[in-house]
C-alpha positions as a Python dict, from the first residue, in 0.01 Angstrom:
ca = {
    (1, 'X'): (0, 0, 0),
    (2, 'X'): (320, -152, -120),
    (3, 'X'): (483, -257, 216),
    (4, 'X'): (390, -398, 487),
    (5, 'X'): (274, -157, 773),
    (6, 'X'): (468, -222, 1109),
    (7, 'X'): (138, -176, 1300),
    (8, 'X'): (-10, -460, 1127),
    (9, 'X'): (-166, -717, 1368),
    (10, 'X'): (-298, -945, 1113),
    (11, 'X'): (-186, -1132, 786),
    (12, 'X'): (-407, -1284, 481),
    (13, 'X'): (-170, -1477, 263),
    (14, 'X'): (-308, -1531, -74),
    (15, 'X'): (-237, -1750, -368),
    (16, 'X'): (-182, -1615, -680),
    (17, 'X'): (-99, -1794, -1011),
    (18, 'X'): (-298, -1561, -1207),
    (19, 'X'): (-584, -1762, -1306),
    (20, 'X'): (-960, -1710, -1323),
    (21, 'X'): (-934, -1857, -1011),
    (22, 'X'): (-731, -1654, -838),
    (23, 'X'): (-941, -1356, -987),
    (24, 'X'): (-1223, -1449, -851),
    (25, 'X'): (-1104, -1509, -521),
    (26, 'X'): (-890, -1170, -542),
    (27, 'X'): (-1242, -1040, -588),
    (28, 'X'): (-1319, -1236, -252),
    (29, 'X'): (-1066, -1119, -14),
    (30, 'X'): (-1157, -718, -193),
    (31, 'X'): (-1549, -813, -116),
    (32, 'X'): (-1453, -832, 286),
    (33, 'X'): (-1401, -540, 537),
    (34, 'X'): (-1042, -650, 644),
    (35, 'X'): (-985, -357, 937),
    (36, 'X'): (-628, -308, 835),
    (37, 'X'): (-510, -639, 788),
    (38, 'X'): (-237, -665, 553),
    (39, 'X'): (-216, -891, 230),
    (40, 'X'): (147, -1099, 121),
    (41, 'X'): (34, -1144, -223),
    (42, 'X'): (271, -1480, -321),
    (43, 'X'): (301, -1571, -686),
    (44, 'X'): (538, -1892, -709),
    (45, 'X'): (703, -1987, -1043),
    (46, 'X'): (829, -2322, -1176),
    (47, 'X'): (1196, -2302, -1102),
    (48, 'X'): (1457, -2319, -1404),
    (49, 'X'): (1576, -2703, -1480),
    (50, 'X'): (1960, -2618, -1370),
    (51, 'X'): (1796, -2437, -1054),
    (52, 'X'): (1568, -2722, -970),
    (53, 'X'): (1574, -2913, -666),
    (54, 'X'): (1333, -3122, -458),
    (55, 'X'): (1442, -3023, -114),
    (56, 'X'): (1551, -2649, -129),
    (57, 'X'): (1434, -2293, -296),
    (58, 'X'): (1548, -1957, -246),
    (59, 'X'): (1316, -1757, 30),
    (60, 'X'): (981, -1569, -59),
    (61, 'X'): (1095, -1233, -180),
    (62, 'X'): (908, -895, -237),
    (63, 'X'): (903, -771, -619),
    (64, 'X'): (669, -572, -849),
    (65, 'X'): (508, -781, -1082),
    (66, 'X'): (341, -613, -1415),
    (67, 'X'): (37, -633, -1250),
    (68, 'X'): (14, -595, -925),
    (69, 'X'): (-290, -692, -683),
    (70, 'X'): (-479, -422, -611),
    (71, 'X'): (-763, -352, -321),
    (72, 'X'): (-1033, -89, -286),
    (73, 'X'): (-1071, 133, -27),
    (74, 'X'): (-1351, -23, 114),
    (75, 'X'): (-1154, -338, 199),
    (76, 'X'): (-960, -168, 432),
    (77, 'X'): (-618, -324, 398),
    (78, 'X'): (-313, -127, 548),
    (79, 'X'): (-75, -305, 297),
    (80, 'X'): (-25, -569, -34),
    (81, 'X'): (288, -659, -91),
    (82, 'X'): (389, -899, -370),
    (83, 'X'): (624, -1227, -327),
    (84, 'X'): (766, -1500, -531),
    (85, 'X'): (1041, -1708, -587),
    (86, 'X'): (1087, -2062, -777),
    (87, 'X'): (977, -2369, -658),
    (88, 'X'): (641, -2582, -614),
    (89, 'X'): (358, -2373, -453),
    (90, 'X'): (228, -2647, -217),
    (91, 'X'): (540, -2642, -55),
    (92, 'X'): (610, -2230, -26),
    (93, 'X'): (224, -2188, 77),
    (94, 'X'): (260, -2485, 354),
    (95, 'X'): (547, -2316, 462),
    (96, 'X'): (446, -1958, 492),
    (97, 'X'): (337, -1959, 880),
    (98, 'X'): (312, -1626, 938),
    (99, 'X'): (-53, -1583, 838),
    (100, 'X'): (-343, -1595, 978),
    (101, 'X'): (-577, -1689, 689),
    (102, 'X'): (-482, -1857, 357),
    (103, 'X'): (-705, -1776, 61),
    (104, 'X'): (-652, -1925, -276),
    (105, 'X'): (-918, -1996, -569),
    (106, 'X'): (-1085, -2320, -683),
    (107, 'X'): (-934, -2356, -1022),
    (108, 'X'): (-524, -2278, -1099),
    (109, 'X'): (-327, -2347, -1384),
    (110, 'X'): (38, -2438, -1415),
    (111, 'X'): (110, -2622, -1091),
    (112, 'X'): (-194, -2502, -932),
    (113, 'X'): (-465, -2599, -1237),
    (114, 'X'): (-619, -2877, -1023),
    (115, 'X'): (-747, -2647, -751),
    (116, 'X'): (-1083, -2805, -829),
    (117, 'X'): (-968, -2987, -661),
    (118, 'X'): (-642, -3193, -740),
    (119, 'X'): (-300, -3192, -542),
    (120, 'X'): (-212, -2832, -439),
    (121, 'X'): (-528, -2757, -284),
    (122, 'X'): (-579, -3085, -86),
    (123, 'X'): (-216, -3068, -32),
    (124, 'X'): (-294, -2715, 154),
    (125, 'X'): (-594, -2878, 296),
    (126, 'X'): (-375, -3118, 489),
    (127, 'X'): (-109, -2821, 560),
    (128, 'X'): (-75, -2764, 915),
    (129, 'X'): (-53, -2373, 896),
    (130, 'X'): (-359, -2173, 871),
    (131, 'X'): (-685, -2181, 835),
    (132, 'X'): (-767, -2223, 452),
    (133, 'X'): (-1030, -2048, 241),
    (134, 'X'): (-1126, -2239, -137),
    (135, 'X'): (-1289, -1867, -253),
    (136, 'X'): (-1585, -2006, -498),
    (137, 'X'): (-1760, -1640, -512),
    (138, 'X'): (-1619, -1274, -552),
    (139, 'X'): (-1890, -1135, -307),
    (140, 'X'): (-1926, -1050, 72),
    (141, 'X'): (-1979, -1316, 272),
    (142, 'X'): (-2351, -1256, 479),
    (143, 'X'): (-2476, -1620, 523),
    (144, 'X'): (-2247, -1900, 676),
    (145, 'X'): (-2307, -2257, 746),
    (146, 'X'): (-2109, -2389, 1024),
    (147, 'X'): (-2053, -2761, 1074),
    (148, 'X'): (-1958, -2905, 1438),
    (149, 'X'): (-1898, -3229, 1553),
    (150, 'X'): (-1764, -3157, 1912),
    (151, 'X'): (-1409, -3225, 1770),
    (152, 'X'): (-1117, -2958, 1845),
    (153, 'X'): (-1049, -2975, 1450),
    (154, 'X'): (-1416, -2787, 1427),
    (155, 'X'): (-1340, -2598, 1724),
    (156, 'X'): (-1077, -2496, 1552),
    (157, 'X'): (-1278, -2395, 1268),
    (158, 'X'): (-1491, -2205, 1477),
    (159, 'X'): (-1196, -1997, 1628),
    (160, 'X'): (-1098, -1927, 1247),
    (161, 'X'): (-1413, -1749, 1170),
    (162, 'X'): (-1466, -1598, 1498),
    (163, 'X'): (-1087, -1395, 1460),
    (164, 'X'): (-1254, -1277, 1066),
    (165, 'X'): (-1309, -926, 1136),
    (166, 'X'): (-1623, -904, 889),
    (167, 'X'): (-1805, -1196, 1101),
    (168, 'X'): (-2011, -947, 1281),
    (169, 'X'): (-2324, -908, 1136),
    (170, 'X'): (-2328, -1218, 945),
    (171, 'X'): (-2607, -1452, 922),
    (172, 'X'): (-2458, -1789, 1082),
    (173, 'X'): (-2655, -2156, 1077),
    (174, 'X'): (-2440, -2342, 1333),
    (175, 'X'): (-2528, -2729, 1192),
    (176, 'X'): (-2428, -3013, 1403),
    (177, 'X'): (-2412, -3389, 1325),
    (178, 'X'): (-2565, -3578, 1605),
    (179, 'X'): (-2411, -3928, 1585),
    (180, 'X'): (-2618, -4019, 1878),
    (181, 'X'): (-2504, -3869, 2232),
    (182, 'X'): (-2509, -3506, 2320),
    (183, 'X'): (-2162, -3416, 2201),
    (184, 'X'): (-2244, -3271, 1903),
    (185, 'X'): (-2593, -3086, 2060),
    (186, 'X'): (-2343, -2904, 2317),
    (187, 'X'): (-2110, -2846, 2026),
    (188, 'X'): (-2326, -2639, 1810),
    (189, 'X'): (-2512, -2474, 2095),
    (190, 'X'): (-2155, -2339, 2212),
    (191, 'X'): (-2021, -2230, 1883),
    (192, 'X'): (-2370, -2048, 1819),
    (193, 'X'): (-2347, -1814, 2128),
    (194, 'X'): (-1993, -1787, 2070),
    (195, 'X'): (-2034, -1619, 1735),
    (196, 'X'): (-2356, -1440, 1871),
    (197, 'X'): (-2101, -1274, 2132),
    (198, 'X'): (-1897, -1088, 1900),
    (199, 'X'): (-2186, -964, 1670),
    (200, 'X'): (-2297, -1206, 1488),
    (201, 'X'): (-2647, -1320, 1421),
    (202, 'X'): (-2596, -1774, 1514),
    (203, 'X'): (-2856, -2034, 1574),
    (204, 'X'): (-2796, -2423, 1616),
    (205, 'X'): (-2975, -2718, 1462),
    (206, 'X'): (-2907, -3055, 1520),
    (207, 'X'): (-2925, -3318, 1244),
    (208, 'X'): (-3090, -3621, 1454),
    (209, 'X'): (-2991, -4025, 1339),
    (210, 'X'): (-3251, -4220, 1134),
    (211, 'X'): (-3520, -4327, 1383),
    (212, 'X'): (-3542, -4654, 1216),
    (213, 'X'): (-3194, -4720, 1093),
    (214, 'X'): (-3008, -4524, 1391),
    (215, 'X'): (-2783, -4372, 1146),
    (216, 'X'): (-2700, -4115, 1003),
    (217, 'X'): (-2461, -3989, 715),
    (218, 'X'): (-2298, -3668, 769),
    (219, 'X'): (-2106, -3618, 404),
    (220, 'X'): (-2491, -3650, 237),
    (221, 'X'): (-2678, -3459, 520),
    (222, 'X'): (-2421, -3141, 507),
    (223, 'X'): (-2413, -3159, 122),
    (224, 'X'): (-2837, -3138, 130),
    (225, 'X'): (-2820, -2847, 316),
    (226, 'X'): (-2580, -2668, 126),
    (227, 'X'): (-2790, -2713, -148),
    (228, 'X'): (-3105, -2600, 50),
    (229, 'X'): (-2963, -2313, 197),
    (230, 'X'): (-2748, -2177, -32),
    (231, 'X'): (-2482, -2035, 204),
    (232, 'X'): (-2161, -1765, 94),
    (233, 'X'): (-1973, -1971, 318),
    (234, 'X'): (-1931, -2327, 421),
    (235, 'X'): (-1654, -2374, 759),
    (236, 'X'): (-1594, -2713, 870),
    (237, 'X'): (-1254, -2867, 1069),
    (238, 'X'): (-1042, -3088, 814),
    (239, 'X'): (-1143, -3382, 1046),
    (240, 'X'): (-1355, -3541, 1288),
    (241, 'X'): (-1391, -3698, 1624),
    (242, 'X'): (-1498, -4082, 1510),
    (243, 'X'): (-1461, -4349, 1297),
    (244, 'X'): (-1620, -4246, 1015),
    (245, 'X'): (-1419, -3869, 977),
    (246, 'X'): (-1118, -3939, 1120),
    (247, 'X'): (-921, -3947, 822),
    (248, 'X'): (-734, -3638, 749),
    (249, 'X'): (-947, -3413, 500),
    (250, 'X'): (-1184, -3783, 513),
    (251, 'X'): (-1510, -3839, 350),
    (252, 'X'): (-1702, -3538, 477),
    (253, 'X'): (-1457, -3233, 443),
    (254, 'X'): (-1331, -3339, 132),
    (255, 'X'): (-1639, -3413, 5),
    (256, 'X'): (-1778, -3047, 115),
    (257, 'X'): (-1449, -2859, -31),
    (258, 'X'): (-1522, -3099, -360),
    (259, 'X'): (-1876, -3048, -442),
    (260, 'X'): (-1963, -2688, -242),
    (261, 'X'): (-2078, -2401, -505),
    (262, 'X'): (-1986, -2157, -207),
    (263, 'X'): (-1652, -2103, -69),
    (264, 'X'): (-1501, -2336, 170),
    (265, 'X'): (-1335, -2238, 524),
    (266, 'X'): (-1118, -2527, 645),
    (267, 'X'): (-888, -2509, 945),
    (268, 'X'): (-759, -2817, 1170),
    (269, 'X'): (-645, -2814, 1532),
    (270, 'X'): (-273, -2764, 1482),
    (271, 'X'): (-191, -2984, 1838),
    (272, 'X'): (-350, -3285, 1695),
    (273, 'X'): (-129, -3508, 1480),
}
């Protein structure tokens, strides 16, 4: 599976500085049924001082490193190829746009070591690309939590798991933030028979304000039921449709991609600014 296969529909570009991290979530993307997907394996290296420069680096190019990424049958990937060249790996991953799925792992080293989560993975979180996958866990994914807001970033989202081809069959909680109005009711209630069309087992819940207070605080309430729940997978759009998400990757994803224990799907509605 050294090249890529000229059939090949569908790209998973993942991040590899060799870490723990990026073992784990090699043991991730090899836990999924990818339905001959292929895999650009890109390892980026710190370029050499005379070499250097802030503004330009020589284009990703395939090579064999000493050891290569490897997947199992069972994964069904048509092709891994390896890539590299010399620069920083925020910028070479923001710039690879011909995936469909980024995956990289929640703790790096060199350039990448504050995955958990320090500048290259929030810098990918903001990238305007593809839809990003923090891999916490080396295991299939079976249970999902899905957070809506009625926004097109977690529309967005939404569309990102719906195109995974190991979605059907998974168990999917479709979790919506009600900040009061029916938005975010008709949000999750769409996105759950969404996913139920294409094989997937969805129900929505609504997360109602404070009866007293008429509030409500989405970055606690979503972190609660993580911890209740216990999910494989938390997916959630980078930002929201009000005041108090609209910052990119603002209080409530970062917070999620921060403090999750399961991996973390992010994607963001590329026509937005």
């Amino acid at each position: 599976m050294a090249a890529r296969m000229k059939d090949v529909e569908h790209v998973l570009t993942f991040g590899d500085d060799h870490s723990p991290g990026a073992d784990l979530a090699w043991e991730w993307v090899c836990s999924q049924t990818w339905d001959d997907w292929s895999v650009d394996v890109v390892s980026v290296t710190d370029p050499a001082p005379e070499l250097a420069s802030l503004f330009t680096h020589e284009p990703l190019h395939e090579f064999t490193p000493d050891t290569p990424r490897t997947a199992p049958p069972s994964a069904q990937l048509a092709a891994v190829r390896h890539l590299t060249t010399a620069f920083d790996p925020r910028i070479v991953l923001c710039e690879k746009t011909d995936g469909d799925l980024l995956v990289i792992g929640a703790r790096g080293q060199g350039l990448l070591k504050s995955m958990l989560l320090g500048s290259t993975a929030e810098w990918l979180m903001r990238c305007p690309t593809t839809p990003l996958v923090i891999a916490r866990e080396g295991s299939p994914v079976h249970r999902v939590l899905v957070c809506v807001d009625g926004s097109s970033h977690a529309d967005a989202a939404v569309s990102a798991l719906a195109a995974m081809p190991w979605i059907a069959g998974c168990d999917i909680e479709v979790l919506a933030v009600s900040e009061g109005d029916d938005d975010a009711r008709r949000a999750a209630r769409l996105s759950a028979e969404r996913l139920s069309a294409i094989g997937a087992t969805a129900s929505a819940r609504v997360l109602e304000p404070d009866p007293v207070i008429l509030t409500i605080n989405p970055r606690d309430r979503i972190l609660e039921e993580l911890r209740a729940t216990a999910p494989d997978l938390v997916v959630l759009g980078t930002s929201g449709r009000t005041g108090w998400s609209r910052l990119m990757v603002g209080s409530v994803a970062g917070a999620v991609a921060h403090a999750a224990e399961c991996s973390v799907m992010l994607a963001r509605d590329l026509s937005v600014d």
